[in-house]
C-alpha positions, 0 to 999 in steps of 0.5 A: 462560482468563482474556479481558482484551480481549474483556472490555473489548471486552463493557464498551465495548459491550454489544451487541457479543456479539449483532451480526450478524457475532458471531452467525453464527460461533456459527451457523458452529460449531454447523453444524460440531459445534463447541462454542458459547458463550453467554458475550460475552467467549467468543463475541466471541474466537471472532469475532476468530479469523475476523477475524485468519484472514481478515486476517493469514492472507494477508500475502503475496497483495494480491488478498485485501488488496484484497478487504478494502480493496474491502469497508471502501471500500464499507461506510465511505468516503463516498457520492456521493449523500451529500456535503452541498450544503454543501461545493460551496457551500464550494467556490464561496466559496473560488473568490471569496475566490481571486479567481476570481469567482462560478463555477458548478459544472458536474456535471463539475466536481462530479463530479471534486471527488467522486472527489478526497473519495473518492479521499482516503478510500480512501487513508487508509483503505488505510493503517489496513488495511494496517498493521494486517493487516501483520506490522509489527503483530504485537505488538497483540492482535487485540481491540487492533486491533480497538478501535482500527480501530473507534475510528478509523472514528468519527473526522474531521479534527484540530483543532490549536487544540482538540487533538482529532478531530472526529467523523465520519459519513456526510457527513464528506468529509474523509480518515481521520486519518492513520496514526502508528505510534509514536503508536498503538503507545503507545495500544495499549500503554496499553490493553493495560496497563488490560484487563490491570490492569498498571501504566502508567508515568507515569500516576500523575503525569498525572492529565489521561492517567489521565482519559483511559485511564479513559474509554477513548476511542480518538480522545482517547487518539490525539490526546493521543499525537499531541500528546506526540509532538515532531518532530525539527528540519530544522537537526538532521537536518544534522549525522549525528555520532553513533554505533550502539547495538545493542540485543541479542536477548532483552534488557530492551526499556525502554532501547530504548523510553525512547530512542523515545518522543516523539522522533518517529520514528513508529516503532511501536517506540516502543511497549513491546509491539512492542519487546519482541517485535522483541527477541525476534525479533533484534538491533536497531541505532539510529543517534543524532545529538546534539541541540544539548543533548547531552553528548559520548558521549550522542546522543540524536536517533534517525535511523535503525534496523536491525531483524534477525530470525533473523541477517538484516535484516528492515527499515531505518527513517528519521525522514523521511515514511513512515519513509524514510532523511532525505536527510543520514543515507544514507551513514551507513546505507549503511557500516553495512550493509557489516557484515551479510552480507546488507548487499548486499540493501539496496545498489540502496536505498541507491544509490536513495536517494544518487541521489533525494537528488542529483537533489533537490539539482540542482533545488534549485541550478536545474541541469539533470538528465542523461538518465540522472538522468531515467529514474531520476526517471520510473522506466523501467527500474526502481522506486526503492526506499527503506527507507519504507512507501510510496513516497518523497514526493520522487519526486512532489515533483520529477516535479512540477516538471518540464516533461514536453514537454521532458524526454520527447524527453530520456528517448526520444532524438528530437525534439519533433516525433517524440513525439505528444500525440494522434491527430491528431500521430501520422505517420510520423515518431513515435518515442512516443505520449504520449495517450488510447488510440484504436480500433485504435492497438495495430495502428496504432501496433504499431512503437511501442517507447514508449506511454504514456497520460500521461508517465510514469505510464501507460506501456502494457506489451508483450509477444511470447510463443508459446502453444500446442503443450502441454497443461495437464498439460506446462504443470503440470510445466513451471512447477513444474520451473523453481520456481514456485508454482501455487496450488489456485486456478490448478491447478483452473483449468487441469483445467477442461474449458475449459481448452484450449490450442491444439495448434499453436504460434503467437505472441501479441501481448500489451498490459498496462495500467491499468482508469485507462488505459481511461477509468476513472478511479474504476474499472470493471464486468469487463464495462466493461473487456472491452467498451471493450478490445475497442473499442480493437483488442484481444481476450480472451486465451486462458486458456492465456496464463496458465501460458504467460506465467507461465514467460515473466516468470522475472523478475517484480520482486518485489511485481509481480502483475496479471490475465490479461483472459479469460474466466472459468474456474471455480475449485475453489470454483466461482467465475468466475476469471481467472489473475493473476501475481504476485512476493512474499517467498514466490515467483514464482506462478501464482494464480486471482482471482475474477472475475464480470461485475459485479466491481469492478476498482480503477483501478490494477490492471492486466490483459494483453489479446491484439491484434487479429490 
C-alpha cells in the first residue's frame, strides 16, 4: 500500500517515526499480538489511526471534545509563569501614550491581563480543534490535518505589511491565527496534490506558489491563501438580484470550485477535495448576486449555499462572520427553502435571523426596542440560532450597546427598585436578583423566579423534581422505554452498589449553574466546586437524580448537556464518574463523565446541585 502522506509526513520530519506517541502504538500492538512494523511511513499511519480514533470517533459527544480541548490547552496555550515582563511593560507604555499617566500594575491587574492571553488562546485554538475533528473536515486525509494542526502550532500573529505569520513559542501571548476554512481547504488541496505527485492547477504559471509548495511550509502556504482571498464589498452585499444554481450530486466539482475560489466565502468548499466529496454526498445549491462588472445572466458573487445530503438539508452557509447568512440575503434564503421538504427545520433560523437583522436596524435609526425584541436579544426563552459556525457577532455587538439597568425591569416587568444588584438591595419587595451569589440565598431567595449572576449571561436555572420510590432497574426500563439512551458509562454506574435511590418519594429542589457563577473565572478543582456550593446553601445531589431528571427534561434543546454535582460513582472502567445529561443529532442521553477531586472544570460547564433542605 502505497503511503503518500505519512511519507511526506517521514520527509518533513525524520524523527517522527521515533517519538514517544508513535512508539507506544508500536508497544500497544506488539502486547495485543498485532503486527508491527519498523517502517516510518507504516508506523506513523499506524499512530494517525489512533489520533483519527480518539478525535472523530466521537463527533457527537462535547465531554470527549473537551477533553481534547482541555489536553491541547495544557500542552500549547501559554503559561502564567511565562508571560514575559516585556508585555506588562507594554501595557504601561500604552496606558501613557492613552493618556492614562504613569500606572502601576497591581498583581490583580496583572492577573486579569493573564487570563484575557489565556482566554485568547484557548479560544482560538478551540476553533482549529473543533473543525478539524468535525465532519466539515472530512474530505482532508488525517496525515493532512495533522501537517497542518502542527504547522499552525508554530505559527503567532499575522503581519499585514510582511504578509506573513510571525513565529511562535512558549512566551508568544498573542492568539492562534485565525481559522479560514476556504483558505485551508485550498492549503490542504495543494499538498495533497504534491504528496500524491498530481498536478496542480495554476502552479506552473506562479513560479512564487511552486517555491512555496516545494518547501512545503504551512505557515507560508496559509498566509499566501489568505492573501489570494478578495472579500466581498459591503456596497455589494446591498443588492441580492441574482439567481440559484444547482450543482448536482456526482457531478464534475471543478465548476463549483472555480465559482468559489478567492471570493471569500470562507467556505471549506472552496477547496477541491471537499467539493468533491460534498457532491457525492448530495445536490448543492449556491445563490450569486451580480457584481458591478457582471454581465446579465452571469452573477458571479457567491451569497449563499444549500448543502443537501441523502435527499436532506445538511447545512446553509452565508459569506457574513462565521459563515452566517449577511443581513440583506435572508429573505432570499428564506423562499428557497419553502422547495425542500424539510425546508420547515430551518424556519426558527430564518425568523431568528429576519428578527437579529431588525433589532440591528432599529439600534441603527436610534429606536426604542419593544419588550419582546429584548428577551429575543438576551435570549430568555430560547437560543438564536443562525446558519453560522458559532454564534452570530451581532448578538454581542447589540447586547453591548445596551444599558442593562434599564432594560432588565422591561425584560421582568416591574420597577427599578424591584431588581437587587447585590445583598444588600434585596427586601421584600424584589422581583429578580441581579449579583454575586451569597451563603444561603437559594433559601433566602427560593420565591425568586428571576436569578442571575449578571444580566443576562448568568441566568441561575431551577428545577422541582421527585426522586425516589424506584429502583435503578425501574428507572433503566423506564428511560429506554420513553426513547432515551443510557450509555455503558451510565448504565454501569447506576449497577453500582452505591447507586441507591431513596425508597420513598420525596421532592428535590435542584439549582443549575456555571463553575464562572461560583467565582471561577478561569475554572475550578471538582473539589473547589463542591466546597464553595456548599458554602452557597447547597448540597451534593443524590446520584439518583440523575436517571430522575433525565426523563424529566423530554425537552432538552438540542446541543444541551451538563453535569449532576454528586459524589462519584465508578464506572465500568473503574473511573470516579458523575452522570451528565445531554441533546445531539443522535438522541436524548443519559452518559457518565469522568470526575476525580483533582479534575479541572471549564468555566463555562455547568452542573445541577440540590438546596439545603
Amino acid at each position: 500500500m502505497k503511503r503518500h502522506g505519512e511519507q511526506f509526513l517521514h520527509q518533513k520530519d525524520s524523527g517522527l517515526h521515533t517519538t514517544r506517541p508513535v512508539e507506544h502504538e508500536q508497544k500497544r500492538k506488539k502486547m495485543k499480538g498485532e503486527k508491527t512494523s519498523q517502517k516510518p511511513a507504516e508506523k506513523i499511519s499506524d499512530w494517525l489511526k489512533v489520533i483519527e480514533k480518539t478525535h472523530m470517533g466521537h463527533e457527537d459527544d462535547p465531554v470527549v471534545l473537551e477533553r481534547i480541548k482541555n489536553y491541547y490547552h495544557k500542552e500549547h496555550v501559554i503559561k502564567e509563569n511565562d508571560i514575559p515582563e516585556s508585555y506588562f511593560e507594554n501595557q504601561k507604555r500604552l496606558a501613557r501614550e492613552q493618556g492614562h499617566g504613569d500606572i502601576e500594575l497591581t498583581p490583580e491587574m496583572k492577573s486579569q491581563l493573564t487570563e484575557v492571553i489565556v482566554t485568547d488562546q484557548e479560544t482560538t485554538l478551540d476553533n482549529w480543534v473543533e473543525y478539524l475533528s468535525s465532519p466539515d473536515s472530512d474530505s482532508f486525509p488525517m496525515w493532512s490535518k495533522y501537517w497542518a494542526f502542527a504547522g499552525m502550532l508554530k505559527l503567532s500573529s499575522f503581519d499585514k505589511e510582511k504578509k506573513a505569520f510571525g513565529k511562535r513559542d512558549k512566551g508568544t501571548v498573542a492568539p492562534f491565527p485565525d481559522l479560514n476554512r476556504e483558505a485551508l481547504a485550498y492549503v490542504v488541496d495543494s499538498i495533497n496534490k504534491k504528496a500524491s505527485k498530481k498536478d496542480i492547477p495554476g502552479e506552473a504559471d506562479n513560479p512564487d506558489f511552486q517555491k512555496l509548495l516545494q518547501g512545503a511550509n504551512f505557515g507560508k502556504l496559509y498566509s499566501y491563501a489568505i492573501e489570494s482571498i478578495i472579500p466581498t464589498e459591503e456596497s455589494e452585499l446591498t443588492s441580492t438580484k441574482g439567481e440559484w444554481i444547482k450543482y448536482d450530486q456526482n457531478s464534475n466539482h471543478m465548476p463549483l470550485v472555480e465559482s468559489l475560489q478567492g471570493q471569500g466565502t470562507g467556505w471549506c468548499t472552496a477547496g477541491e477535495s471537499t467539493a468533491q466529496s460534498q457532491l457525492q454526498g448530495g445536490d448543492f445549491y449556491i445563490y450569486y448576486s451580480y457584481g458591478k462588472d457582471d454581465k446579465k445572466g452571469k452573477p458571479t458573487i457567491p451569497r449563499a449555499a444549500i448543502r443537501m445530503e441523502q435527499g436532506k438539508i445538511a447545512e446553509i452557509r452565508g459569506v457574513a462572520e462565521q459563515q452566517n447568512l449577511d443581513s440583506y440575503i435572508s429573505p432570499v434564503v428564506q423562499e428557497k427553502l419553502t422547495e425542500f421538504e424539510d425546508g420547515k427545520e430551518y424556519e426558527k433560523k430564518t425568523e431568528d435571523m429576519k428578527k437579529l437583522t431588525e433589532i440591528e436596524r432599529k439600534t441603527e435609526k436610534g429606536q426604542k426596542l419593544t419588550k419582546g425584541e429584548l428577551v429575543f436579544l438576551y435570549e430568555i426563552d430560547s437560543p438564536i440560532k443562525g446558519f453560522g459556525y458559532q454564534t452570530d457577532p451581532r448578538i454581542k455587538e447589540l447586547r453591548d450597546k445596551r444599558n442593562s439597568k434599564e432594560d432588565a425591569p422591561i425584560v421582568f416587568e416591574c420597577t427599578p427598585r424591584q431588581i437587587a444588584w447585590s445583598k444588600d438591595e434585596v427586601n421584600e419587595d424584589t422581583k429578580a436578583y441581579i449579583g454575586t451569589l451569597y451563603t444561603n440565598m437559594f433559601k433566602e431567595l427560593s420565591h425568586l423566579e428571576h436569578i442571575y449572576t449578571e444580566f443576562l449571561e448568568g441566568r441561575i436555572k431551577k428545577y422541582e423534581i421527585k426522586i425516589g420510590g424506584k429502583t435503578a432497574q425501574q428507572l433503566e426500563k423506564e428511560l429506554e422505554e420513553k426513547g432515551f439512551k443510557i450509555h455503558d458509562y451510565a448504565r454501569s454506574m447506576m449497577k453500582n452498589p452505591d447507586f441507591v435511590p431513596a425508597k420513598k418519594p420525596e421532592q428535590a429542589d435542584l439549582v443549575r449553574l456555571r463553575v464562572r457563577d461560583l467565582g471561577f473565572e478561569s475554572g475550578a478543582k471538582t473539589e473547589q466546586i463542591y466546597a464553595k456550593a456548599e458554602e452557597l446553601g447547597l448540597e451534593l445531589c443524590p446520584p439518583e437524580v440523575g436517571p430522575h431528571l433525565r426523563l424529566e427534561l423530554a425537552d432538552q434543546p438540542d446541543g444541551e448537556w451538563f453535569s449532576v454535582g454528586m459524589k462519584q460513582i465508578s464506572d465500568s472502567d473503574g473511573h470516579p464518574s458523575v452522570f451528565y445529561l445531554r441533546r445531539g443529532g443522535d438522541g436524548r442521553w443519559l452518559h457518565g463523565y469522568w470526575t476525580n477531586p483533582g479534575h479541572h472544570w471549564n468555566p463555562g460547564h455547568e452542573l445541577v446541585f440540590r438546596s439545603r433542605k
